[in-house]
One Martini backbone bead per residue (centre of mass of N, CA, C, O) as a GRO file, in nm:
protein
  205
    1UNK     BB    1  10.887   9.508  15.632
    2UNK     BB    2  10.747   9.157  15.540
    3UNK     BB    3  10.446   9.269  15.516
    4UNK     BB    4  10.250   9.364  15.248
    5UNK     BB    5  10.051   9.644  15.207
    6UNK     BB    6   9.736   9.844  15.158
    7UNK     BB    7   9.500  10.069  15.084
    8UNK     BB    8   9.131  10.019  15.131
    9UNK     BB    9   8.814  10.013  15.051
   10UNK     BB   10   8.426  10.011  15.119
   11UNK     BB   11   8.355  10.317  15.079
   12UNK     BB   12   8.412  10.527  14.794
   13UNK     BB   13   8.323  10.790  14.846
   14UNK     BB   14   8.497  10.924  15.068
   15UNK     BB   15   8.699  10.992  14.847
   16UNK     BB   16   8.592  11.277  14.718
   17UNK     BB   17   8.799  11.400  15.008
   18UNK     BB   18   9.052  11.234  14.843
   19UNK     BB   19   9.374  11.163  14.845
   20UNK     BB   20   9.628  10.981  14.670
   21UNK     BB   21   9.973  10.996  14.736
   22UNK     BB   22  10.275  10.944  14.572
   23UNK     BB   23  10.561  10.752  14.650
   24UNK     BB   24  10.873  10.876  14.532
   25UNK     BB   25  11.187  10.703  14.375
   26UNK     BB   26  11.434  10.811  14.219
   27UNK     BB   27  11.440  10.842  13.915
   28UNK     BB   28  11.205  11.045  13.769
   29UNK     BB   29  11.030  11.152  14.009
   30UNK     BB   30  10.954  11.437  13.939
   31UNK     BB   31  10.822  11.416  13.669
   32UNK     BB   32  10.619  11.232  13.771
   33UNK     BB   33  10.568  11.426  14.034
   34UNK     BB   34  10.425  11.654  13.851
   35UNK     BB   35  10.216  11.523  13.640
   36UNK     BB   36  10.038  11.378  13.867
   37UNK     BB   37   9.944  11.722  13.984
   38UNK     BB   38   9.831  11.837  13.735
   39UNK     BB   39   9.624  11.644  13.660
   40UNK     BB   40   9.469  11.632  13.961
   41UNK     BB   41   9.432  11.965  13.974
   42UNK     BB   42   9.245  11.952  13.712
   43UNK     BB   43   9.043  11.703  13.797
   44UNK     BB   44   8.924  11.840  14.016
   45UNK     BB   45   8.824  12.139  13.904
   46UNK     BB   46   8.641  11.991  13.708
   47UNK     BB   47   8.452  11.861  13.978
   48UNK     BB   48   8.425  12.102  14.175
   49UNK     BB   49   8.509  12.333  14.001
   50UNK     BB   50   8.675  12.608  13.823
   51UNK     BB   51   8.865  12.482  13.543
   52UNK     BB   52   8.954  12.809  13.461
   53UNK     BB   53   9.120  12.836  13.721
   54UNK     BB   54   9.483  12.813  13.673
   55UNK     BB   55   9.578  12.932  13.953
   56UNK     BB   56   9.457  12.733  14.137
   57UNK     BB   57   9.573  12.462  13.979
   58UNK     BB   58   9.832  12.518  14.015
   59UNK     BB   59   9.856  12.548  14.309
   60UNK     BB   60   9.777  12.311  14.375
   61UNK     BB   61  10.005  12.124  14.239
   62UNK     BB   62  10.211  12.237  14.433
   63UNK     BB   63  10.121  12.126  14.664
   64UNK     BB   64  10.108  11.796  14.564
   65UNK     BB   65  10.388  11.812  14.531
   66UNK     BB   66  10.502  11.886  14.833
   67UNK     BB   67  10.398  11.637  14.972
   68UNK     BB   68  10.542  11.416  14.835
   69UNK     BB   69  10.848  11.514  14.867
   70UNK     BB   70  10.853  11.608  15.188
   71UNK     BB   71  10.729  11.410  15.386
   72UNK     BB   72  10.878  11.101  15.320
   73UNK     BB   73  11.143  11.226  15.444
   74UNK     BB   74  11.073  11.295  15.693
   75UNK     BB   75  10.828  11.083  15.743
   76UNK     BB   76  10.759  10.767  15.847
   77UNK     BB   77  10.608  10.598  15.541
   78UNK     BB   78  10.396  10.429  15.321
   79UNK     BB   79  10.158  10.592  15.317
   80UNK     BB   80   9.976  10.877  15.148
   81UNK     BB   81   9.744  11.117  15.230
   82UNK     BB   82   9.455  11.365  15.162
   83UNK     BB   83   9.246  11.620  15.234
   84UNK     BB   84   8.986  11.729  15.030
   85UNK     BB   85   8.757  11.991  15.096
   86UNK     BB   86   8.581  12.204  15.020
   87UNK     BB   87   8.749  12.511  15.111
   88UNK     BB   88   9.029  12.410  15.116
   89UNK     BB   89   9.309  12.538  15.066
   90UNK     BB   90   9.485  12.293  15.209
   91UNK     BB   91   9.591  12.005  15.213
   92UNK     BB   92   9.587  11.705  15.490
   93UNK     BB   93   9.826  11.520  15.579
   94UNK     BB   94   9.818  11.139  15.567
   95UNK     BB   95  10.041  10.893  15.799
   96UNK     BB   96  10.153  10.573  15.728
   97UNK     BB   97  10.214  10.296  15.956
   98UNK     BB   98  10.393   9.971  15.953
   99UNK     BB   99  10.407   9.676  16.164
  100UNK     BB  100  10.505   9.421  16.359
  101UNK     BB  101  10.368   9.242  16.544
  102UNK     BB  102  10.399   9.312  16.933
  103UNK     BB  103  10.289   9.201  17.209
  104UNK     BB  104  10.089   9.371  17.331
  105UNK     BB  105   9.793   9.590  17.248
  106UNK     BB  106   9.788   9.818  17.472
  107UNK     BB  107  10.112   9.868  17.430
  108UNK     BB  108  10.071   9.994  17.152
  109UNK     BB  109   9.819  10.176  17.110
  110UNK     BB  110   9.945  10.406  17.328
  111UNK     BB  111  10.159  10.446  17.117
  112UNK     BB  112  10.035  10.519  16.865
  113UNK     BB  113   9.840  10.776  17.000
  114UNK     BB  114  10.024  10.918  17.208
  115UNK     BB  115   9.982  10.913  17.531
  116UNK     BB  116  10.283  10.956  17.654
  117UNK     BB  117  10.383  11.219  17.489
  118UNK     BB  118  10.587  11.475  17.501
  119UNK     BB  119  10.431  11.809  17.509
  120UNK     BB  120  10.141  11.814  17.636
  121UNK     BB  121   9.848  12.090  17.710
  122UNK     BB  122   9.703  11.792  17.731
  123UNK     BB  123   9.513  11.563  17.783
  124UNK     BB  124   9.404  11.306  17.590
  125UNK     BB  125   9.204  11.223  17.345
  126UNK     BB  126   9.055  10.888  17.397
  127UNK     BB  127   8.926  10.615  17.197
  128UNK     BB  128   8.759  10.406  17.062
  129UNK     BB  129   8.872  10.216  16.737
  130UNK     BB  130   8.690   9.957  16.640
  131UNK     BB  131   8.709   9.759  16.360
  132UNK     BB  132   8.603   9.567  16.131
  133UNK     BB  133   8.829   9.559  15.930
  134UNK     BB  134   9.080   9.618  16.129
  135UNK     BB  135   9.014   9.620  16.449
  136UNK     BB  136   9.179   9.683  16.714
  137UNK     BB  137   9.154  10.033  16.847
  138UNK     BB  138   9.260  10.378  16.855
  139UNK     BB  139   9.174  10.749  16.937
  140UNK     BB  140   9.305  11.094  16.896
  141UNK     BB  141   9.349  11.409  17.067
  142UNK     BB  142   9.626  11.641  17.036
  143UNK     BB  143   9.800  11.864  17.231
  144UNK     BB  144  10.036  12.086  17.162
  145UNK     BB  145  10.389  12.215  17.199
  146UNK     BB  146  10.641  12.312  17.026
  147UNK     BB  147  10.931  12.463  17.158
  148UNK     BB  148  10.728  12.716  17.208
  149UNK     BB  149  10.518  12.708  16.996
  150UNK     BB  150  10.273  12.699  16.829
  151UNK     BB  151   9.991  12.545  16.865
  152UNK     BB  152   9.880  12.186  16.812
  153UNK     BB  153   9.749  11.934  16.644
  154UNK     BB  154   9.723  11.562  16.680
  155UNK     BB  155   9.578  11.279  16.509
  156UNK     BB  156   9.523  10.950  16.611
  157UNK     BB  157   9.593  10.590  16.472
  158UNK     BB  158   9.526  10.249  16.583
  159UNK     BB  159   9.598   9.908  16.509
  160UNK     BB  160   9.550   9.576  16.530
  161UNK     BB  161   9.621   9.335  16.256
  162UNK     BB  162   9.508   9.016  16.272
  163UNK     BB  163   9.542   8.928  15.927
  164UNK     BB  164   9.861   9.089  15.888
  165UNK     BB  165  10.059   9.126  16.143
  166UNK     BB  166   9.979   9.424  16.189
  167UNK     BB  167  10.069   9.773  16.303
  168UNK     BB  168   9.879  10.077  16.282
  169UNK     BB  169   9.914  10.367  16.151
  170UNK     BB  170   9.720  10.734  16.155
  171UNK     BB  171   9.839  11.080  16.084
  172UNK     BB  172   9.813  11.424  16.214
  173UNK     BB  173   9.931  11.795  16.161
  174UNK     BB  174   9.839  12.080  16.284
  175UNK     BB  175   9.746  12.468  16.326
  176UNK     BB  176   9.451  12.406  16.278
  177UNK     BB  177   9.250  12.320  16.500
  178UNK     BB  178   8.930  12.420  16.466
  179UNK     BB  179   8.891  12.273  16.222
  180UNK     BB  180   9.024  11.980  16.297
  181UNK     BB  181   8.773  11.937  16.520
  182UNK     BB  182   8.558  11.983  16.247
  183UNK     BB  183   8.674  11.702  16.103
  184UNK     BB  184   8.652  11.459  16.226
  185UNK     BB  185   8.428  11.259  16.106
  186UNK     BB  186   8.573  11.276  15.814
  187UNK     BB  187   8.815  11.073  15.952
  188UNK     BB  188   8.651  10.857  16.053
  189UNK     BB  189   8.494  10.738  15.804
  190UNK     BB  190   8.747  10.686  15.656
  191UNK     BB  191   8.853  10.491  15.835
  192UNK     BB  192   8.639  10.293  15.869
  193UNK     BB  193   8.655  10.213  15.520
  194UNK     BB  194   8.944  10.050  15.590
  195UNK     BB  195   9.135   9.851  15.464
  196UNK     BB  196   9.341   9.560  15.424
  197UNK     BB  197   9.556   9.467  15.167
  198UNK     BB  198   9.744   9.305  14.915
  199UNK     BB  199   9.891   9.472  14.640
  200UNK     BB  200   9.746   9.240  14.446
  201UNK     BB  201   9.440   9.341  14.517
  202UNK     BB  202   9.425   9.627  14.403
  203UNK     BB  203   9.161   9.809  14.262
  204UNK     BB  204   9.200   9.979  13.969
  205UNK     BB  205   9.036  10.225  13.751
   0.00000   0.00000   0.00000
């Protein structure tokens, strides 16, 4: 994609129950992703939780390394997120991919959201999804079985950026139903609050 984006807030609060996890690539990627979820894994703790149980943070950043190694190999994505709300065993992980945008944006977001993907074991619950921010958008909630295995759900958002001329997803997929059901309010929020800028103006504290 010829046209480089990254993913702002305007309401940092947000921030609060989401981690930014790095995609690293290349030499010494392992080292830096390892001191990284190490890092965030220990002020996690000493913010939200008691950071005096090692075996907790040690935990924890296993899983936000194998989130940053893992996922971005099998699934293509620009940015990932991922939602870390206290009581929750394991991060949420949330992949963004953006194009250029082409065609029509009515069948672009039924693409985006997976009006049509098969697989579905129901309708998609579908609304509409538009943001100050973002633009015209919709969001999905799917329920699937891959391969006669166990029932999963992902949510899925599209907008088309039309001040920068692409055109976003971002989707997660669990087999925790139950959980991703009772968290929409906090995924529409954070999306919600999502804004598109050029990497070069994005502000780090």
């Amino acid at each position: 994609m010829s046209t480089p984006y990254a993913i702002d807030f305007t309401d940092e609060t947000v921030l609060d129950e989401w981690v930014a996890i790095p995609i690293l690539e290349g030499r010494g990627a392992g080292r830096v992703r390892r001191k990284w979820a190490k890092k965030f894994a220990e002020l996690h703790f000493l913010l939200h939780e008691d950071g005096r149980d090692k075996a907790k943070v040690k935990e924890l950043a296993r899983v936000l390394e194998g989130i940053s190694e893992q996922f971005p190999q099998k699934i293509p994505m620009q940015h990932l997120f991922a939602y870390l709300p206290g009581g929750r065993r394991e991060p949420l992980p949330f992949f963004f991919y953006a194009v250029e945008s082409q065609g029509p944006v009515g069948p672009l977001l039924d693409t985006l959201v997976q009006r049509n993907e098969p697989g579905a074991v129901r309708e998609p619950q579908i609304v509409d999804f538009t943001t100050d921010n973002l633009g015209q958008g919709l969001r999905s909630i799917r329920h699937f079985g891959p391969g006669g295995g166990a029932p999963r759900v992902s949510v899925n958002y599209g907008w088309r950026v039309d001040s920068y001329g692409i055109d976003l997803s971002m989707r997660t997929v669990s087999d925790d139903i139950d959980w991703v059901s009772a968290n929409i309010d906090a995924f529409d929020a954070f999306a919600r609050s999502m804004k598109v800028v050029h990497p070069n103006d994005l502000v780090v504290d």
